[in-house]
C-alpha positions in Angstrom: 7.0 -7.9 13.0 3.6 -9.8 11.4 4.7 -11.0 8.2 2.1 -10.9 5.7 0.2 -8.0 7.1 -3.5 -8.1 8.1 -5.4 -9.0 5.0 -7.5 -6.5 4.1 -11.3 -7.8 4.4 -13.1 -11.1 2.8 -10.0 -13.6 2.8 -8.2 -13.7 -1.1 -11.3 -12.3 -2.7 -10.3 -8.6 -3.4 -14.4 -8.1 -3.3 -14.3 -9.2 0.3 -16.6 -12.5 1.4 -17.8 -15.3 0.1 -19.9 -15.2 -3.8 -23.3 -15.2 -3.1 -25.0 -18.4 -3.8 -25.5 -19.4 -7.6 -23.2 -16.5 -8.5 -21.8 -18.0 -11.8 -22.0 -21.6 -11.2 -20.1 -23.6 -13.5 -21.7 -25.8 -16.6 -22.7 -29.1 -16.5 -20.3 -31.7 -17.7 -20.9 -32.1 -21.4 -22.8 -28.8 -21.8 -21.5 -27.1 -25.2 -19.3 -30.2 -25.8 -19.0 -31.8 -29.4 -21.7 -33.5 -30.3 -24.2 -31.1 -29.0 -27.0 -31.3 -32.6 -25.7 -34.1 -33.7 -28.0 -36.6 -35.4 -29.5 -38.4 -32.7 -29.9 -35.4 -30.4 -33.8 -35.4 -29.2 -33.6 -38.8 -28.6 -34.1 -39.8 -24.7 -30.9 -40.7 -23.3 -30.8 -44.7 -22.7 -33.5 -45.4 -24.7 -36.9 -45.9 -24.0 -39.9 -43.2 -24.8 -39.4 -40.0 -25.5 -40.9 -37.5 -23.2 -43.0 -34.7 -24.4 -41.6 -32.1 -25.9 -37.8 -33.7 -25.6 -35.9 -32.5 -27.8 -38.1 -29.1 -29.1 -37.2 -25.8 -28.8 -37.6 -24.3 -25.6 -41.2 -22.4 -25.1 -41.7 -18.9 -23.8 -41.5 -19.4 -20.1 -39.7 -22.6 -19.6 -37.7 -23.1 -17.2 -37.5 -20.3 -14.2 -35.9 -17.2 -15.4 -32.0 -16.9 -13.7 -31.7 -15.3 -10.4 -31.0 -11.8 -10.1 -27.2 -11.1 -11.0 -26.8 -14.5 -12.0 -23.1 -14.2 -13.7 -22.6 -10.9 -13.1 -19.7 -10.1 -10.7 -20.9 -8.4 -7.6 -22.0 -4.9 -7.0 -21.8 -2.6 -4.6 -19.7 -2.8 -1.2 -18.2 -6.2 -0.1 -20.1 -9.1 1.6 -21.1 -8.5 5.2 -20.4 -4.7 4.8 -23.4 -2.2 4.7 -23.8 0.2 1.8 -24.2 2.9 4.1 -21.3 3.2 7.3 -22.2 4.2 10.5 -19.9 4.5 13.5 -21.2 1.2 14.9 -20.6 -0.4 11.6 -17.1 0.9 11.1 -14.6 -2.2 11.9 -11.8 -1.4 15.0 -8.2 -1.1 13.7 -9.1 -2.4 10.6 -9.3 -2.3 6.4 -13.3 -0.6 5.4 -11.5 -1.3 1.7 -7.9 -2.4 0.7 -7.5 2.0 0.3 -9.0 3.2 3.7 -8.3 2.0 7.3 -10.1 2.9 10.5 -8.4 3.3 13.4 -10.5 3.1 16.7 -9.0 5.9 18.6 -9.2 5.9 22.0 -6.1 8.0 23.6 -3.4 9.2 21.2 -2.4 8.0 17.9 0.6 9.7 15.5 -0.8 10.6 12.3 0.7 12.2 9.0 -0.7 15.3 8.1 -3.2 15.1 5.5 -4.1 11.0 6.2 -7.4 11.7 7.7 -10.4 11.6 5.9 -13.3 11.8 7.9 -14.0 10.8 11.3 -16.8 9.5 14.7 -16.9 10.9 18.0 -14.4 13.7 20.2 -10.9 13.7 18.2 -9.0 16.9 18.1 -5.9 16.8 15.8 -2.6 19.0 17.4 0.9 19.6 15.9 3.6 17.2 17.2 5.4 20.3 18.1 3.2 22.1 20.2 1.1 19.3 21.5 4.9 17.9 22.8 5.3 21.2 24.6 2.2 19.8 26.9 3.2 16.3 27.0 6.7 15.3 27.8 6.3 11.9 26.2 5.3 12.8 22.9 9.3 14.2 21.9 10.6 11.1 23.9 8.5 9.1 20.9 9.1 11.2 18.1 12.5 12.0 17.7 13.1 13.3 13.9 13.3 16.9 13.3 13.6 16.5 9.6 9.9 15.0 9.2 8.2 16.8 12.9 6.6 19.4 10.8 4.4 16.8 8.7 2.8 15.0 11.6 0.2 16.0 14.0 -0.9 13.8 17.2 -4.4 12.9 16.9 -5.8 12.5 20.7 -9.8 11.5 21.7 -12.5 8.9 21.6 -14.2 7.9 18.2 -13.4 6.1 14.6 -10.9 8.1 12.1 -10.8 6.9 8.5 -7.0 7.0 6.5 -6.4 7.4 3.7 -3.0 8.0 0.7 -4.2 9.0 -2.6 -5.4 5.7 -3.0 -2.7 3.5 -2.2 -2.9 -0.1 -1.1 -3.1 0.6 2.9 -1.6 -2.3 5.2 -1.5 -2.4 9.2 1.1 -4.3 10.7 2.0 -5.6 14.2 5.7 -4.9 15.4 6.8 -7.2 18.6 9.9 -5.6 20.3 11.7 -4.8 17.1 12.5 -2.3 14.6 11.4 -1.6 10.6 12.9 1.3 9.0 10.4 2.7 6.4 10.5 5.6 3.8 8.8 8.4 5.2 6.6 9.3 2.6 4.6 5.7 3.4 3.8 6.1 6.7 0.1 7.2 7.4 0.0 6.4 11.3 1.7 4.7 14.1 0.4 3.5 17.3 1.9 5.9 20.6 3.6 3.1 21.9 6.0 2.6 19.7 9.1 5.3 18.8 9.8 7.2 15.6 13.5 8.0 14.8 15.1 9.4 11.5 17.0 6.9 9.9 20.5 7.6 8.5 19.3 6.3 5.0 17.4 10.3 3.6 14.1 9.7 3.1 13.2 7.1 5.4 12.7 6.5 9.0 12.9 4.1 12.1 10.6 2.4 14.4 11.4 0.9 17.5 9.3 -0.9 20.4 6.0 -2.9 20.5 2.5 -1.5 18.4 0.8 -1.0 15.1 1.1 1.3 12.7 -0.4 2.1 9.0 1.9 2.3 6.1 0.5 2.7 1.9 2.4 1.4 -0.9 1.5 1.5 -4.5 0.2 -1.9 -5.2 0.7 -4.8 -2.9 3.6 -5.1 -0.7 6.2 -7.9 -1.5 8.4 -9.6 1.1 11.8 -10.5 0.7 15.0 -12.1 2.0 18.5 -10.7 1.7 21.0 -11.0 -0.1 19.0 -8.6 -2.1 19.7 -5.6 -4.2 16.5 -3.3 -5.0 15.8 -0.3 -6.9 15.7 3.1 -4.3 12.4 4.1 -5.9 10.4 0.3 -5.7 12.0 0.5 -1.8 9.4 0.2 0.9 11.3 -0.2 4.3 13.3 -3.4 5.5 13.0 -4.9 8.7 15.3 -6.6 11.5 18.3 -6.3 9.5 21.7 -3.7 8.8 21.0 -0.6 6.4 21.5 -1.3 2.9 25.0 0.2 0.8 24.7 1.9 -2.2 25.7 0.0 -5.1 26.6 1.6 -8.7 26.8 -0.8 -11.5 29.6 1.4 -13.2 29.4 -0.9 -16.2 26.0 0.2 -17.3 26.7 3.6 -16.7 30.0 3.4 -19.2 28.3 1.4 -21.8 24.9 3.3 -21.6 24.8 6.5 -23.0 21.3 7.6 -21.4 23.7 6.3 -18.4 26.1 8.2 -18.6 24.4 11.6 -18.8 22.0 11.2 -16.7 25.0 10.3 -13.7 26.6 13.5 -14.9 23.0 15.4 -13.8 23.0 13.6 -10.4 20.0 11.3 -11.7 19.6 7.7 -10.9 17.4 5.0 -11.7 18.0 1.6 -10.9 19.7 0.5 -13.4 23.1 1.6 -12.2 21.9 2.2 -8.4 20.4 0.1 -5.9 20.4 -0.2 -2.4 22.3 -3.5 -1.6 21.4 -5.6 1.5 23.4 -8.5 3.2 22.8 -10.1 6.5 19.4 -11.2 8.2 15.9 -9.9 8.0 13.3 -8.9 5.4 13.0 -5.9 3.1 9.0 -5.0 1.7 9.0 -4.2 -1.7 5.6 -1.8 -3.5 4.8 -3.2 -6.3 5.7 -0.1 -8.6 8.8 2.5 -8.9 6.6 5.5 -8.5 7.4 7.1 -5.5 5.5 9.8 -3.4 7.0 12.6 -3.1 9.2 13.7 0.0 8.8 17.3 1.3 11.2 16.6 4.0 13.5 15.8 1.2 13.6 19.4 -0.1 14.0 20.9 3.4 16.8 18.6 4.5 18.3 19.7 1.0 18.3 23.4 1.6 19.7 23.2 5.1 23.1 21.4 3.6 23.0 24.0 0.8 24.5 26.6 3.5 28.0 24.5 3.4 28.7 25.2 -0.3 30.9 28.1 -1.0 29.9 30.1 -3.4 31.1 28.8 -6.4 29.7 25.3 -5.4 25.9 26.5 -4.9 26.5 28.1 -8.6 27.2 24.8 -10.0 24.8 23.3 -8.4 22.6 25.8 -9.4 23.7 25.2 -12.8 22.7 21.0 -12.9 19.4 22.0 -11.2 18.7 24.0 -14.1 20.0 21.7 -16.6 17.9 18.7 -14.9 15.0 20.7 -14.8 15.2 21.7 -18.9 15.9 18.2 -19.7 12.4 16.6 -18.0 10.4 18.9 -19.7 
């Protein structure tokens, strides 16, 4: 995998380019230092005669009037993008802004439902399940029942613009390995590479050689294991095992908000984090608010049918409570 991902457009400046010339140029040395009305000021600097007007006020009109904008931050789209997109001005496989990325389609491309937002050209979108029903290859590369219902196959020629809600959108490049990712991030993937439901809920695997799209809520952090990092904050991780589940029982005794909410089946993580050893990296959004997971809900209901009665009752019971206590 690329480590960091593509950066969006225009380098470190989250405006894109370069400033425009004379945008906010920096004083001269000495200007507004002390000093400036002292005694002595209006006298021409190592001596000699004064020029005229040296030392006067200003008169309407001197000097040329600043140029347009002058240290006012820029307006408008980035440098070296038009104010106005066409489908010849739309980059290939790359950031328009750091929220929406244009894919240059030309074949297939997997696609979550509800990621597109516009698009050039001869794309047709089709359900993973019934567009694998005409092509073999497409349920050798998409292996996860859980999440098959929330992707569609988007096949053609032309530019599609992605989007998440207005999340921080990052491609990356993955060369022969394999990233495990929570579901709920992942916009698009290239056809070449293979999706597989991970055995951590809530997130899946891919596996092979391509690109794909993945959001997260504020810029993406890397890191190194030995690492212990809150579920929620939890991006994917990359080249290494799948993390334990750690409980800091101590918190949990000694905190009474702890405590009950462990008795609802909540967590936060304070007292439960996903703990990784070993070799590889592990991407980190910049915030604990997660997208929500309708897979999650699903996946849920289908293991409800091995409680007994009594069990689904109870459990009925803490959904209840859980639900009361958040509003």
């Amino acid at each position: 995998m690329t480590y960091p991902p593509n950066t969006p457009y225009g380098g470190g400046n989250p405006y894109g380019g370069q400033p425009q010339p004379g945008y906010g140029p920096p004083p001269q040395p000495g200007y507004g230092q002390p000093g400036y009305g002292q005694p002595g000021y209006g006298q021409p600097p190592h001596g000699g005669q004064p020029q005229p007007g040296y030392g006067q006020p200003p008169q309407p009109g001197y000097g040329q009037p600043p140029p347009p904008g002058y240290g006012q931050p820029p307006a408008g789209p980035p440098a070296g993008v038009p104010s106005t997109l066409t489908a010849q001005s739309l980059p290939d496989d790359d950031n328009v802004n750091p929220y929406v990325f244009c894919i240059a389609l030309n074949g297939e491309w997997f696609m979550s439902k509800g990621a597109m937002l516009a698009y050039y050209g001869n794309v047709q979108f089709d359900a993973v399940s019934e567009y694998s029903s005409v092509q073999a290859w497409v349920a050798h590369r998409f292996s996860s029942p859980v999440y098959v219902q929330d992707w569609v196959v988007a096949r053609g020629h032309g530019k599609v613009l992605i989007g998440d809600r207005g999340f921080d959108l990052n491609s990356y490049d993955l060369d022969d390995g394999n990233l495990t990712i929570k579901a709920s991030n992942l916009c698009a993937f290239s056809k070449d590479l293979e999706l597989k439901q991970s055995i951590v809920p809530g997130f899946v695997t891919l596996i092979g050689t391509g690109k794909f799209i993945a959001s997260s809520n504020g810029p993406v952090i890397f890191v190194e294991p030995p690492f212990r990092a809150d579920p929620e904050a939890l991006l994917g991780w990359a080249d290494c095992p799948a993390p334990s589940v750690h409980h800091d029982a101590q918190w949990m005794t000694q905190s009474f908000l702890g405590a009950l909410t462990g008795a609802l089946g909540r967590a936060s993580g304070e007292e439960r984090q996903y703990d990784f050893t070993g070799k590889g990296t592990i991407l980190l959004q910049s915030s604990e608010i997660a997208r929500e997971d309708p897979a999650v809900l699903r996946l849920v209901e289908s293991q409800t049918q091995l409680l007994t009665d009594s069990q689904a009752g109870s459990l009925g019971q803490r959904l209840v409570a859980r639900a009361q206590q958040q509003h």
